[in-house]
MARTORTOR-79772 format. One record per residue (C-alpha): residue number from 1; residue in three letters; x, y, z. Coordinates in nm, 2 decimals. Each point is the difference from the previous one (the first is absolute). Layout:
N
atom k->NUM, r->ALA, east->X, north->Y, up->Z
...
//
This chain:
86
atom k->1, r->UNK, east->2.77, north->-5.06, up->1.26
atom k->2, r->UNK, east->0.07, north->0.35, up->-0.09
atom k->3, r->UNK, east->0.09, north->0.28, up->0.17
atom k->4, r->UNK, east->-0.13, north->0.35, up->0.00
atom k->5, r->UNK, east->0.23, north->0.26, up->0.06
atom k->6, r->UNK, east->-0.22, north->0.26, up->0.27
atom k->7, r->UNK, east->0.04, north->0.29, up->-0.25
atom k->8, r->UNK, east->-0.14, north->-0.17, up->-0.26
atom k->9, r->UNK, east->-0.29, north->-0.13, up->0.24
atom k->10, r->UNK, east->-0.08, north->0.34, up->0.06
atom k->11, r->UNK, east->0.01, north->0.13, up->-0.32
atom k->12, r->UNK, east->-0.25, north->-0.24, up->-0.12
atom k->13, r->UNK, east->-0.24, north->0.00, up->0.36
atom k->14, r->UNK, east->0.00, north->0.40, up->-0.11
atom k->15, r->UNK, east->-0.08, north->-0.04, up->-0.36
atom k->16, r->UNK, east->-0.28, north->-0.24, up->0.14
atom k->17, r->UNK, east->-0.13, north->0.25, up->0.22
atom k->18, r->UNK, east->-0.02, north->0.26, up->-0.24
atom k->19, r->UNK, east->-0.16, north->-0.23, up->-0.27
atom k->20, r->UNK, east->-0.28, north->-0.09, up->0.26
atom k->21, r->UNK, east->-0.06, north->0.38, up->0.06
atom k->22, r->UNK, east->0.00, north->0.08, up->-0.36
atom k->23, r->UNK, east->-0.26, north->-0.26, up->-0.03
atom k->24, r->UNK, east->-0.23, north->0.12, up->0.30
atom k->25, r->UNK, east->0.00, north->0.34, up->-0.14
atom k->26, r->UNK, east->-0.07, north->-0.09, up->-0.31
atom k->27, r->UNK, east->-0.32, north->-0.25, up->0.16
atom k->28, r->UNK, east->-0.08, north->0.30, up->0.19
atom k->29, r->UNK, east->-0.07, north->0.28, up->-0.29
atom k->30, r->UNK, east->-0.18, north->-0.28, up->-0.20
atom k->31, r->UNK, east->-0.25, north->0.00, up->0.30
atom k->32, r->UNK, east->-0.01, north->0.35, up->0.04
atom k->33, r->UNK, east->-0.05, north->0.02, up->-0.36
atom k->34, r->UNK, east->-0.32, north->-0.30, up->0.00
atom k->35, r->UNK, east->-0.12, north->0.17, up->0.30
atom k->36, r->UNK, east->0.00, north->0.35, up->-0.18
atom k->37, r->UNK, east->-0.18, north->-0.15, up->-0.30
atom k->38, r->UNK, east->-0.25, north->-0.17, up->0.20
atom k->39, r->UNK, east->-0.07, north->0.32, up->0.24
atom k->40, r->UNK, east->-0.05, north->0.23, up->-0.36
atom k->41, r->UNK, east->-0.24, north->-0.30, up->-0.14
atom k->42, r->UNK, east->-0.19, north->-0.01, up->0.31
atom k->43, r->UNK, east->-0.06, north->0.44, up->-0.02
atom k->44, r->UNK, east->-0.11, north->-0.03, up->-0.40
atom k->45, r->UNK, east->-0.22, north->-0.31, up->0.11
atom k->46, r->UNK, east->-0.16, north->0.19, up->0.27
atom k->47, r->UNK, east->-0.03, north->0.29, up->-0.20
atom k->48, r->UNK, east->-0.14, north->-0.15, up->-0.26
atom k->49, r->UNK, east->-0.30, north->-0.18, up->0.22
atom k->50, r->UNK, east->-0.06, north->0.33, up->0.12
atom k->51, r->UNK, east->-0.02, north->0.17, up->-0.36
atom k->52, r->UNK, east->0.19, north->0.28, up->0.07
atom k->53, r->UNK, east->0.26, north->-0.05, up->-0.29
atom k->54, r->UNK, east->0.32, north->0.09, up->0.18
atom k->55, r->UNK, east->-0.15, north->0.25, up->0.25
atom k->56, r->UNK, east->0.01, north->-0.06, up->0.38
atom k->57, r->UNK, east->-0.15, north->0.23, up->0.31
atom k->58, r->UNK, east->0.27, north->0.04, up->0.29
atom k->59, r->UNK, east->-0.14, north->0.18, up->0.30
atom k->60, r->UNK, east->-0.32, north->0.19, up->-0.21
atom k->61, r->UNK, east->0.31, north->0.09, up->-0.30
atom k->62, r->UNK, east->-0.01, north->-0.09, up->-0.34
atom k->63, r->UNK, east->0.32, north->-0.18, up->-0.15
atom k->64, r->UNK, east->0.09, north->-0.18, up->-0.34
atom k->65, r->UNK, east->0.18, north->-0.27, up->0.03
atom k->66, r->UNK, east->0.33, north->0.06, up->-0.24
atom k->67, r->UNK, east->0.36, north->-0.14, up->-0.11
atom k->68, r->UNK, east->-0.11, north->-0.38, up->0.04
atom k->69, r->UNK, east->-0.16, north->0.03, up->0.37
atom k->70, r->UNK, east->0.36, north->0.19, up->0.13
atom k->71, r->UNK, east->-0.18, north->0.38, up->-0.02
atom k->72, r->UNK, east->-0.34, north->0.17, up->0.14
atom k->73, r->UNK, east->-0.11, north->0.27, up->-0.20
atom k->74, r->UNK, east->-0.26, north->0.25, up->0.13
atom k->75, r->UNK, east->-0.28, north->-0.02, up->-0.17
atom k->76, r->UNK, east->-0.18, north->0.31, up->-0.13
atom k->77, r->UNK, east->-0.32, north->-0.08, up->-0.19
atom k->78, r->UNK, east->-0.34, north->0.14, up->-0.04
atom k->79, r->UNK, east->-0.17, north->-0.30, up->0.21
atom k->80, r->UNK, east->0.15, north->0.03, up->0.34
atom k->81, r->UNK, east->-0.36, north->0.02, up->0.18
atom k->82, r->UNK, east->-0.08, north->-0.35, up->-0.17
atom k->83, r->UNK, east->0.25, north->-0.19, up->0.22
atom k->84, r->UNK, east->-0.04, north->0.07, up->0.36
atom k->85, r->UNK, east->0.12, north->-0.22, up->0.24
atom k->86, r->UNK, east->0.13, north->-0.36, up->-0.12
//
């Protein structure tokens, strides 16, 4: 049987430790990143069904959806009577 000198236990419990936080984090932004993807597919979907092209009503305000889903734009266009309320 072989001994392990406590220092050298703790060096490697720590460097497990960190490895298994490494590897959380790294699960963690892949989901935020899936979840990001999915959220941006779902807005083009639904704006799409709607046929609105990339143009969404927030509280009686026209915006254009912009930069991937990330940026609301207002929208200033000559048909702002046609939407009314969604």
């Amino acid at each position: 049987m072989q001994l392990i000198n406590a220092s050298v236990y703790e060096e490697r419990a720590q460097a497990r430790q960190n490895e298994i936080l490494e590897t959380k984090n790294k699960r963690l932004l892949e989901r935020l990143g899936k979840r990001d993807k999915l959220e941006r597919t779902k807005l083009y979907g639904f704006l799409k069904r709607k046929g609105r092209g990339n143009q969404v009503s927030v509280l009686g305000n026209l915006f254009r959806v912009t930069a991937q889903g990330n940026k609301l734009e207002k929208y200033q266009g000559p048909n702002l009577s046609l939407w009314g309320r969604c």
